[in-house]
N, C-alpha and C positions, 0 to 999 in steps of 0.2 A: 714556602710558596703561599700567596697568597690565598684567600678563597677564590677572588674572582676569577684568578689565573686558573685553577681548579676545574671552576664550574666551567670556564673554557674552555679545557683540555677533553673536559668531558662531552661536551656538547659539539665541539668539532672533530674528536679523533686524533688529536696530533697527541705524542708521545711526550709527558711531561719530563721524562730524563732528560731528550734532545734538547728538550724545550730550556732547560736548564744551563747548557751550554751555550745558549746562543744570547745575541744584544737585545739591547732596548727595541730593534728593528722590529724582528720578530714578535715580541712582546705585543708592542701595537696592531701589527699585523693578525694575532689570536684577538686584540680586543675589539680589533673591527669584524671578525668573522663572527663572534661570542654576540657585538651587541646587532650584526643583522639578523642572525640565528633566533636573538630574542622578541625582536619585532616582530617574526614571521610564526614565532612559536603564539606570541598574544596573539596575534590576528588568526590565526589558524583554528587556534583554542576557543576564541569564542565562536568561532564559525563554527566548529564542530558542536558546540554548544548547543548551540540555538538551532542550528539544523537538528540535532534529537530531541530537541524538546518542540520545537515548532510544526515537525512534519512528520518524527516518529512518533511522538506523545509515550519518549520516553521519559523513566523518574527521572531521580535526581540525580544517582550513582548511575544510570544509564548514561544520562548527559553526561560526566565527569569519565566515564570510559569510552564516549564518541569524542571528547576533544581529548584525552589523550593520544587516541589513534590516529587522530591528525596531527596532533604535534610529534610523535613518532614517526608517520611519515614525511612531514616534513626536513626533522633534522637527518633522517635517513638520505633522502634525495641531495639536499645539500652538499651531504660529506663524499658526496660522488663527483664534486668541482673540487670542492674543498682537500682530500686527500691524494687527486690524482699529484702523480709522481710528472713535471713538468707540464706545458700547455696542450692540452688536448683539443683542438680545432670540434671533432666530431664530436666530443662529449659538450662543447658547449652549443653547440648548434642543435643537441639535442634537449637538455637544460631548459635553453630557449624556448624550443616548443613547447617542453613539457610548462615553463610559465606561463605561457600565453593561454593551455589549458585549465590549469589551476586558476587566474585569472579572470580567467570565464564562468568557473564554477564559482570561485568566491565573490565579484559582484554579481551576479544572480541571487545566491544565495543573499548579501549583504544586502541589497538592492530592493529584496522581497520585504524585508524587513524593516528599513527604511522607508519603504514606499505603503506602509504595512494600510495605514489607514486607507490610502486613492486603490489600492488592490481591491481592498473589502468595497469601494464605491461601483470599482470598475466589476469586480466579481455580480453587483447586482443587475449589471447591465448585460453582462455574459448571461447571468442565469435566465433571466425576463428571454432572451436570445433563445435560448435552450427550451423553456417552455413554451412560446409559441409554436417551436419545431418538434418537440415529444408531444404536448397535448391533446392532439388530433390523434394521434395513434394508440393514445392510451381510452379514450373517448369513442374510441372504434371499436376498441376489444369491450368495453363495457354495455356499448350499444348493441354491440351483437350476440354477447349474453343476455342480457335483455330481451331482445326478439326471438331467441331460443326458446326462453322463459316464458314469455309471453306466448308465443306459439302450443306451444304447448299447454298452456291452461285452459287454450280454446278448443285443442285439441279433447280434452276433457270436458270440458263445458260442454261441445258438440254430443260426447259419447252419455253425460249425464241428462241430458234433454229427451234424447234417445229411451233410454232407460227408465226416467220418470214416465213418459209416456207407455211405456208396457208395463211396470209397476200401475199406475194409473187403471190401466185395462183391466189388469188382474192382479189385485192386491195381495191373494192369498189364495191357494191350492191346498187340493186334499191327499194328504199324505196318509197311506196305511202304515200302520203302528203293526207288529207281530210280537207279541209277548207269548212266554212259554212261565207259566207256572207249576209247581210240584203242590199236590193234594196227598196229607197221609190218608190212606184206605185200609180200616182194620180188615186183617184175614182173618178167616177161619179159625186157625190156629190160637186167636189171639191178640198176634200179632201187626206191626204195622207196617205198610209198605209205602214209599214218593212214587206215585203216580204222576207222571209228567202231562198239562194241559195247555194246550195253543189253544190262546185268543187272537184273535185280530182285532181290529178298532182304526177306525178313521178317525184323522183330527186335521183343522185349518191350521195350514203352516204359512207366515210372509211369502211373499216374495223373495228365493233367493239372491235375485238383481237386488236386492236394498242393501246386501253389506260392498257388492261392486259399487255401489253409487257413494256409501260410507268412506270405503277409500279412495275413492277420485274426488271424494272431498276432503278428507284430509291431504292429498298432495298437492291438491289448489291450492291451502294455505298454506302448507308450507313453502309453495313457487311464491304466493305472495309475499309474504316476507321477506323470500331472497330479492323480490323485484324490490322490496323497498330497501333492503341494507345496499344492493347497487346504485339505488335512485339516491342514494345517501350520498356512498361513493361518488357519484359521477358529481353531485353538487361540492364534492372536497376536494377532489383531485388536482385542481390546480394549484391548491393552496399545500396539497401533502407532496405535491412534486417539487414545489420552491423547497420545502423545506427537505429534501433529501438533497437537491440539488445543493443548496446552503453548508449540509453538516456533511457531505462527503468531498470537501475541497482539500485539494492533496500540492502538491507542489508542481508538477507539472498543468493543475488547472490556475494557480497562481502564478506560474511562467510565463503562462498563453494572455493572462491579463496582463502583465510586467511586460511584455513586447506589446501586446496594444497602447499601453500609458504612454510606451518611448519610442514606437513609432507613430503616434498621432500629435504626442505634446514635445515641442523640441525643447523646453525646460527641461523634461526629463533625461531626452536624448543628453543635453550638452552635460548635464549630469552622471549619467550612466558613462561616459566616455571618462567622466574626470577620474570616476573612481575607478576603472577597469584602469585607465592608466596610472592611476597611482597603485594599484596591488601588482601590475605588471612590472614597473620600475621598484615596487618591493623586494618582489619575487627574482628580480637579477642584482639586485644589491652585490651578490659573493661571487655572481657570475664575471661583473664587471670589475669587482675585487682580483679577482683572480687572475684575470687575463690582462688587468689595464695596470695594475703595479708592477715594481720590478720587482725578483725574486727577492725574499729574506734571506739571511742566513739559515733559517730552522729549513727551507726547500733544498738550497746549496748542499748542508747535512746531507739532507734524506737523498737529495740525487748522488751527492758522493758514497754514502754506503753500496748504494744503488751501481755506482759503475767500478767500485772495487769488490763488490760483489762477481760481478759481469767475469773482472779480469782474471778473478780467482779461479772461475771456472773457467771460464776458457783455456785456461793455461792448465788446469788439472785435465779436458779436454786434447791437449796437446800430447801431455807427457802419457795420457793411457795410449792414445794412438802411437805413438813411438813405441812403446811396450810391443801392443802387439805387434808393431814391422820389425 
């Protein structure tokens, strides 16, 4: 048997024994199923592709295990036309939908990428959008730390004015000093003894209000500086807002630009249609295989096993029931 025949057997399911028994019919029949299977496996695969690398930022072995798992479920889904045992009305009807969803996600997805350049245009015009409507509010919170900040340095300023003016009054105060010294005093004996002696003494001590005033002034500059790292702030914000709004675009903010491109420009639209319709007419390829040929031989097989299967029980079905009457 051939390879290709092989790699077909494999990728749609059917039993290469049967497969062996039967005509040229069927033959063709597996190489139309094999070469829609492979179209959908490429288009899948790179889709899977450049979706993890484009949106998940993953590697390279990431991407190569995001498009296999699309091509695995791809040829999975398939072999659910492909294997059923005669025509299935509900499985195709369901098929269907599930293309027209597939379809939807892969020119989006195809579509983003395609359009990769006018997205990144439109993207600048969403964002300019978005900044006009965040700026004010981010401008508000900053203002009003500010006024916080500011309030409160006057609020100091007020209590230091205060305070220089009774410092002023009275620079310095007389504080009593009580010192206790020990005097040796020879005894009688000889001997020496620590006699304990209190002095007192007065000395000009500052103003205690001077080290109050020391630190309501060091928290003045330090409010000043923060009023100037915000004053900074508030002169960059519009520029560090673009630029978050820029590096956090995700796929669904590339969506919302991709429906503006196609419904404002009908280029695009008549566009976006050709290709949604040609991955849809991809995506039924085996569907309309399946229901719109006549049977081969290799389904004839499979259904005849199928109903000499049936009779066999039935009939084993029979003969238990007679048993037991």
């Amino acid at each position: 048997m051939k390879w290709w025949i092989k790699i077909g057997c494999f990728l749609t399911g059917w039993n290469s024994k049967i497969l062996s028994q039967c005509s040229e019919a069927s033959y063709k029949h597996l190489k139309k199923y094999t070469a829609a299977l492979l179209i959908l496996i490429i288009l899948w695969g790179f889709t899977g592709f450049c979706f993890a690398q484009r949106y998940v930022g993953a590697p390279l072995y990431g991407c190569i295990l995001s498009a296999l798992i699309f091509i695995i479920i791809v040829i999975q889904i398939e072999r659910q036309i492909i294997l059923t045992v005669g025509s299935s009305r509900w499985g195709a009807c369901f098929r269907i939908f599930i293309a027209v969803i597939m379809s939807i996600l892969g020119s989006a997805i195809l579509d983003q990428i395609i359009f990769g350049d006018d997205i990144k245009k439109k993207m600048v015009e969403i964002n300019d959008r978005l900044v006009q409507e965040q700026l004010p509010m981010r401008l508000n919170v900053i203002d009003a730390r500010l006024n916080e900040q500011q309030t409160e340095i006057d609020s100091l300023v007020r209590v230091n004015t205060i305070l220089y003016e009774e410092i002023a009054k009275n620079p310095t105060h007389i504080a009593t000093i009580t010192e206790t010294i020990y005097i040796m005093e020879k005894q009688e004996d000889g001997s020496y003894k620590r006699i304990p002696e209190t002095k007192v003494k007065t000395v000009l001590m500052p103003n205690p209000k001077t080290k109050q005033v020391e630190a309501n002034d060091s928290n003045i500059v330090k409010l000043r500086e923060q009023i100037k790292e915000f004053t900074e702030k508030k002169l960059s914000v519009e520029n560090n807002l673009r630029k978050e709004l820029s590096s956090n675009t995700g796929f669904l903010e590339e969506l919302r630009a991709m429906i503006e491109i196609v419904s404002t420009r009908l280029e695009a639209l008549i566009f976006y249609i050709i290709i949604f319709s040609f991955l849809i007419s991809l995506e039924l390829f085996v569907v309309t295989s399946k229901l719109g040929d006549k049977k081969c031989d290799y389904d004839m097989i499979v259904e005849h096993q199928l109903d000499i299967k049936k009779a066999t029980l039935e009939e084993l079905v029979r003969n238990i029931n007679k048993d037991y009457k």
